[in-house]
C-alpha positions in Angstrom: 85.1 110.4 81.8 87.0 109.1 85.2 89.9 110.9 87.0 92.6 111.9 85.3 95.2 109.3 86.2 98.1 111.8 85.1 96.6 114.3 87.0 100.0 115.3 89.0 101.6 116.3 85.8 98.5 117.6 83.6 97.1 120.0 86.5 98.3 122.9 88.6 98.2 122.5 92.6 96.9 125.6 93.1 96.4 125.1 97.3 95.5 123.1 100.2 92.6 122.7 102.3 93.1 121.3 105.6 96.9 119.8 104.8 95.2 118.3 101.6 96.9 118.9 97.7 94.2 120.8 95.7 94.5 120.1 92.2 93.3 123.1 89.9 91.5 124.6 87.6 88.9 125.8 90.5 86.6 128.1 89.9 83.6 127.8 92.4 80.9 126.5 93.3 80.8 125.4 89.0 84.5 123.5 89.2 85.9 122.5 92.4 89.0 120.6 90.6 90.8 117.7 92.6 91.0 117.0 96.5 94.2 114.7 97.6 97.3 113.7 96.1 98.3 109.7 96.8 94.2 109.2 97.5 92.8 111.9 95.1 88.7 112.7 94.1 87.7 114.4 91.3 84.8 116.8 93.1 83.6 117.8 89.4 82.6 114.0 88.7 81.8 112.9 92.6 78.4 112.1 92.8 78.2 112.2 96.9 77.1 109.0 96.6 79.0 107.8 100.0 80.2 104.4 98.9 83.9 105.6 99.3 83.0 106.7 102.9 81.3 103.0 103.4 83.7 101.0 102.6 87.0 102.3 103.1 88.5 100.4 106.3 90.1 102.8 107.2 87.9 105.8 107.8 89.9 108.7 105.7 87.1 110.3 104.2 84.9 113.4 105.6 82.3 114.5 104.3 82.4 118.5 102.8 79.2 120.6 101.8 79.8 122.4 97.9 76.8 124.2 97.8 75.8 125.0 94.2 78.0 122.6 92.5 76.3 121.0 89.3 76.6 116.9 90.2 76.0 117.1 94.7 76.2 119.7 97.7 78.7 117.7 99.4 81.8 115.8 98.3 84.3 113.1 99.7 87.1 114.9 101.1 90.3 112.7 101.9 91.1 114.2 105.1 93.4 111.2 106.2 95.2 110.0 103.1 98.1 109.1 104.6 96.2 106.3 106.6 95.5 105.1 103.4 96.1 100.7 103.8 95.6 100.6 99.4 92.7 98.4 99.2 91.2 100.2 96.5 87.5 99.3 97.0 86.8 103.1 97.3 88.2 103.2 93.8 86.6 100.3 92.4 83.4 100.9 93.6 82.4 104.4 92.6 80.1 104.6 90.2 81.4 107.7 88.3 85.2 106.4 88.6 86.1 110.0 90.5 88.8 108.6 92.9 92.5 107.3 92.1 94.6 105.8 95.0 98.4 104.9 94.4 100.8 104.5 97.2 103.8 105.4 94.4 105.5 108.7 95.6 103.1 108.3 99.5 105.0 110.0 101.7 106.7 108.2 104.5 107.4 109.8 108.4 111.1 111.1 109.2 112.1 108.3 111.2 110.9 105.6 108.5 112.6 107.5 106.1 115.7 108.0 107.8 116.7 104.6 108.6 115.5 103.7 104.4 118.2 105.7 103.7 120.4 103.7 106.5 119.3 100.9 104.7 120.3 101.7 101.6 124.0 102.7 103.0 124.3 99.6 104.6 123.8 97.0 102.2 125.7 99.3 99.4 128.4 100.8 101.4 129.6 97.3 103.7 130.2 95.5 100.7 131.9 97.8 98.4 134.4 98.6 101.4 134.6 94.9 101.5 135.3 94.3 98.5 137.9 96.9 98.0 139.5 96.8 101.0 138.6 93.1 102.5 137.2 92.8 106.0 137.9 95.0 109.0 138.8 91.9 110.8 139.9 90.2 108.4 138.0 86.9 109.0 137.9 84.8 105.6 135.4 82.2 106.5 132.6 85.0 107.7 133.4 87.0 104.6 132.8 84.6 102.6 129.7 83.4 104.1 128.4 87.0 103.9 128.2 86.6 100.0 126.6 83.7 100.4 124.2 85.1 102.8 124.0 88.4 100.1 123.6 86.3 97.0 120.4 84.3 98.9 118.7 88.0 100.1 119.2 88.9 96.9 117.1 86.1 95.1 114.3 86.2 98.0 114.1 89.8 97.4 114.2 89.5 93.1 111.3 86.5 93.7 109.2 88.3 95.3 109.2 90.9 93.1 108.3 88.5 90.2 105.9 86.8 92.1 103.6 89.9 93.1 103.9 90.7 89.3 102.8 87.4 88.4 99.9 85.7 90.7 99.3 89.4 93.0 96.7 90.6 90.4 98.3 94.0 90.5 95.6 96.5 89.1 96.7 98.6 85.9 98.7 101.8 86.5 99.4 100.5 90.2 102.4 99.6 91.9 103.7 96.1 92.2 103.6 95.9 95.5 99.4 96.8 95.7 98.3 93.5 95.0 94.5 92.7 94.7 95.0 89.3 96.2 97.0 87.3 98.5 100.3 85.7 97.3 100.6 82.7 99.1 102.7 80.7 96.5 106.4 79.9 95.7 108.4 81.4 98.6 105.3 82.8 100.0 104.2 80.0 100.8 107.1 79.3 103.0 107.6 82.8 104.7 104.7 85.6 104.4 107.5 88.2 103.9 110.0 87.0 101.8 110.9 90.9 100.7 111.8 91.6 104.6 113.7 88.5 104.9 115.6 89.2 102.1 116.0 92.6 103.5 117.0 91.5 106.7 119.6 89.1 105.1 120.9 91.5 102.7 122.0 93.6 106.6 123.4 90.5 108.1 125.7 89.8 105.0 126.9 93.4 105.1 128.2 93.2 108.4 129.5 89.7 107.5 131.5 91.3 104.7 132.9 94.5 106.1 133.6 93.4 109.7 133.8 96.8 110.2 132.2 98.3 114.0 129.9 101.0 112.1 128.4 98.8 109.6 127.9 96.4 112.7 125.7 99.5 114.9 124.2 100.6 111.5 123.2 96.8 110.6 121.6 96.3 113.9 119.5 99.5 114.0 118.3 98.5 110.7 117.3 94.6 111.9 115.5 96.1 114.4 113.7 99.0 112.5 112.5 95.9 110.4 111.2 93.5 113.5 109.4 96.4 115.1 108.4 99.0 113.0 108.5 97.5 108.7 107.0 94.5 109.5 104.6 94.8 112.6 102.9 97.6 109.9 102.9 95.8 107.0 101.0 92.7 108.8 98.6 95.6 110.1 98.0 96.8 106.3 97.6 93.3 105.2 94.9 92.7 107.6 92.7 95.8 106.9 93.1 95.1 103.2 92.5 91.1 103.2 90.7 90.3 106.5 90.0 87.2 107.9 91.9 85.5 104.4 95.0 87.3 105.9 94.5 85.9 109.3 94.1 82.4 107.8 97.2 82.7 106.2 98.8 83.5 109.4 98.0 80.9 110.7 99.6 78.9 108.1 102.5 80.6 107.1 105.1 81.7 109.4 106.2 85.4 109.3 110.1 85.1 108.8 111.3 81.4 109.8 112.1 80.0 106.6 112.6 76.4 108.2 109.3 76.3 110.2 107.9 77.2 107.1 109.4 74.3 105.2 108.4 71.6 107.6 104.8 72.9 107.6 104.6 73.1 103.6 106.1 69.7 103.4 103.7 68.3 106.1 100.6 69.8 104.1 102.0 68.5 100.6 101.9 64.5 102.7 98.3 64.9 104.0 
């Protein structure tokens, strides 16, 4: 029988080793219960076989001696979770299906989480307050523009969705966004962040729409929280996940420029 993949709501954390969720019932060395919460292993079905600790890109997992356990005397302990880039080979790959990895609920740090939350205000709260009480500056033609510029972030941002659902392979019980494969068609085969651009939009038509000097500092924090930190880490991710597919598309795809994107699609669709 594999992990549990409810195993958050059917068992009891009962502790943590080393900054590490474990996931009861324990009662050692017979049953050593669960180890890890986002990138969890069963220890009562883990074989010690060391595949996980093979393949994982990343490096998360330590080894741990359980002397007098039934099934090995030493286990895969998922010391850095968190550094977890979701390939799921560890989780494919072992024999006695004893490890579940899901990036639903990971925990983010306080500075990425903090300016999520600025996100969120920004393109919620500029629009309502221009909507109810019309621009700061009252500028028609960039308030109107900034709908435009909202209804377009919008779609990229709804496409993307459907397309990771659709041609991302996403594996059962998973997250949308942990795809198995490369999505490199519709818009992403224009832009290979369609999501971010969207994003990124969605600020600048805020700031279109309100006119108003907060949303503008808020707005700008956020654009750049996105060019430095969102997307510089996702194209990390991608490339410990895919590899050298991921570099090729690099090199084919630009990351945000929607135009440069265009000409090169059109120029591959003539040759």
């Amino acid at each position: 029988m594999p992990i549990d993949p409810d195993f958050q709501k059917n068992r009891e954390k009962v502790g943590k080793e080393e900054g590490i969720a474990i996931w009861g019932p324990v009662e050692p060395p017979e049953k050593l219960g669960i180890r890890g919460t986002n990138v969890a292993v069963d220890w009562d079905l883990c074989i010690g076989c060391s595949i996980c600790i093979e393949v994982c890109p990343v490096k998360l997992y330590e080894w741990i001696d359980t002397p007098g356990h039934p099934t090995s005397d030493k286990k895969a302990f998922p010391a850095r979770e968190s550094d977890c880039a979701w390939c799921f080979e560890c989780e494919n790959q072992c024999p006695t299906k004893a490890i579940r990895a899901t990036s639903e609920g990971a925990s983010m740090p306080l500075s990425d989480t903090l300016f999520s939350w600025l996100f969120l205000g920004e393109i919620i709260v500029s629009p309502v307050y221009g909507a109810i009480f019309g621009p700061f500056l009252m500028l028609k033609i960039p308030f109107y523009l900034g709908w435009i510029v909202l209804a377009i972030g919008l779609s990229l941002i709804i496409s993307s969705m459907i397309l990771f659902r659709e041609k991302g392979r996403v594996i059962d019980g998973k997250s949308i966004m942990d795809t198995s494969v490369i999505v490199d068609s519709g818009t992403y085969a224009i832009v290979r962040h369609p999501q971010f651009l969207g994003g990124m939009l969605l600020i600048s038509a805020s700031i279109l729409i309100s006119q108003h000097w907060l949303s503008a500092i808020v707005g700008v924090l956020a654009l750049v929280w996105f060019y430095t930190d969102v997307i510089p880490g996702a194209e990390k991710e991608l490339l410990i996940k895919f590899g050298d597919d991921y570099r090729r598309y690099m090199e084919r795809v630009p990351g945000l420029n929607p135009i440069v994107g265009l000409i090169r699609l059109l120029q591959e669709g003539r040759s």
